[in-house]
PLY file of the C-alpha trace (Angstrom):
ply
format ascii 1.0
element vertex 67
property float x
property float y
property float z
element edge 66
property int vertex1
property int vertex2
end_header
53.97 -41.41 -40.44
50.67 -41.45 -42.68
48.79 -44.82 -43.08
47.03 -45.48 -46.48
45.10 -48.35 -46.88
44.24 -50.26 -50.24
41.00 -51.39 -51.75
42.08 -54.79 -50.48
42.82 -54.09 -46.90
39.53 -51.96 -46.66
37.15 -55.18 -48.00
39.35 -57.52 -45.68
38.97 -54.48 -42.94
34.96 -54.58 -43.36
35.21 -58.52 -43.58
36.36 -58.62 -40.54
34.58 -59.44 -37.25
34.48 -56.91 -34.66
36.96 -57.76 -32.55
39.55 -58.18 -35.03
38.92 -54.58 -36.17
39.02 -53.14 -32.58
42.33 -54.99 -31.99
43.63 -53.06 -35.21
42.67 -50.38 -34.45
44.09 -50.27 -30.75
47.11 -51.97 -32.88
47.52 -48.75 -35.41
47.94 -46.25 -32.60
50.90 -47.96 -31.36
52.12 -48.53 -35.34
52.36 -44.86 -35.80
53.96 -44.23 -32.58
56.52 -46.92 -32.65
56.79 -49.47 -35.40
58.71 -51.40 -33.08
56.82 -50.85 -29.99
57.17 -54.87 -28.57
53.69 -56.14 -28.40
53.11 -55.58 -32.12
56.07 -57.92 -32.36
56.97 -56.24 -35.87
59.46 -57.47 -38.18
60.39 -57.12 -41.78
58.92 -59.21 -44.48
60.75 -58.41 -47.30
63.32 -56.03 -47.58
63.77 -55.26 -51.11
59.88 -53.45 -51.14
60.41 -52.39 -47.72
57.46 -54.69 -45.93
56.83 -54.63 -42.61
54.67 -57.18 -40.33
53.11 -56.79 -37.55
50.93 -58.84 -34.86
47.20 -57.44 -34.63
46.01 -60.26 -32.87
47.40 -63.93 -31.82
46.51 -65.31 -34.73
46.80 -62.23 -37.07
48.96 -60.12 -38.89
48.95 -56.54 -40.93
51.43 -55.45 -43.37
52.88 -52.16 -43.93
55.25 -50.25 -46.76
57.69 -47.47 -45.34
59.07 -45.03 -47.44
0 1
1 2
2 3
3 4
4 5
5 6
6 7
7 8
8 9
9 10
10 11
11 12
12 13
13 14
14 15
15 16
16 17
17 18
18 19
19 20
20 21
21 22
22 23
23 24
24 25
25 26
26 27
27 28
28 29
29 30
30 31
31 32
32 33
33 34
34 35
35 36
36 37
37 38
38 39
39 40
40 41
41 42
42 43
43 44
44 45
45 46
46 47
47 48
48 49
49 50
50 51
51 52
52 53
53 54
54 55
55 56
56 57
57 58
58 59
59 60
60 61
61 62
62 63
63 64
64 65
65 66
């Protein structure tokens, strides 16, 4: 799987504090092992665009497109 990220997630990425970013980016390593490895606690978000969720932190969330 290749990640691309959007204008939008890169200004929300450098927005960010630091410890949200190093929790995503701990976060992404599992994502591209195993979408549905159970501590990212994934789930689909809308099915008709193929949207996925998944936890970053306790309090936040990333969103994904498969193809």
């Amino acid at each position: 799987m290749r990640l691309f990220y959007t204008d939008r997630f890169l200004k929300s990425y450098e927005q960010a504090p630091a410890a949200i970013q190093a929790a995503f980016d701990r976060r992404v390593h599992l994502l591209l092992a195993n979408l549905r490895h159970p501590s990212l606690r994934s789930k689909k978000y809308d099915e008709a665009r193929g949207i996925w969720q998944a936890r970053v932190t306790y309090d936040s969330r990333s969103s994904a497109t498969t193809n």
